[in-house]
C-alpha positions, 0 to 999 in steps of 0.5 A: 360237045366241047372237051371241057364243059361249063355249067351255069348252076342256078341255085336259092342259099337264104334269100338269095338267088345264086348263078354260078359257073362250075366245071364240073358237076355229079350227084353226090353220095349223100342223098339229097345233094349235087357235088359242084367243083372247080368254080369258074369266074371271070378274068378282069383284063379290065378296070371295071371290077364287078361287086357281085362277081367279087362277093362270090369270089370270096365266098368260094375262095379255098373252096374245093367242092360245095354240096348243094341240096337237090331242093334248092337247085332252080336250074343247071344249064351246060354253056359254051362259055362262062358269063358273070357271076350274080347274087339277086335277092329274093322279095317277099312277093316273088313266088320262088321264096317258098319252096315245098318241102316234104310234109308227113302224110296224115294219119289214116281216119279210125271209123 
């Protein structure tokens, strides 16, 4: 097991589908939420400029640690190194967009 662990965090936040790259990861005191810390991107060595990679960036900038709910999270996989960063939308079709939520159980029948 390397030292210093990285995780892919895959995860749906209002229509889209987020894939992330964090260094650590713990379930959180607040029940129902996953802790994600020190968010991993990409160095550009290169011209090339990634807009997604860029997006995310921004949207985690000044970030210390962000709280994602446990019913959101679609898969977190330990990798050997970080990859790019990508934001896809979900289509109305696609079978992901619906999620099951919690429902009240019904009241019992009075016979």
């Amino acid at each position: 097991m390397p030292s210093n662990p990285v995780f892919k965090v895959v995860f749906y936040n209002r229509n889209q589908i987020y894939e992330v790259y964090a260094r650590a990861i713990y379930q959180s005191e607040m029940y129902g939420f996953i802790e994600v810390e020190e968010f991993v991107f990409g160095e550009h060595t290169q011209l090339l400029v990634d807009p997604a990679e860029e997006k995310l960036k921004n949207e985690f900038a000044g970030v210390k640690r962000s709280y994602i709910p446990m019913h959101s999270v679609v898969r977190i996989d330990e990798v050997e190194k970080e990859g790019s960063v990508k934001v896809s939308e979900v289509k109305a079709g696609d079978k992901i967009a619906q999620f099951p939520f919690p429902t009240p159980a019904p009241a019992p029948n009075k016979d």
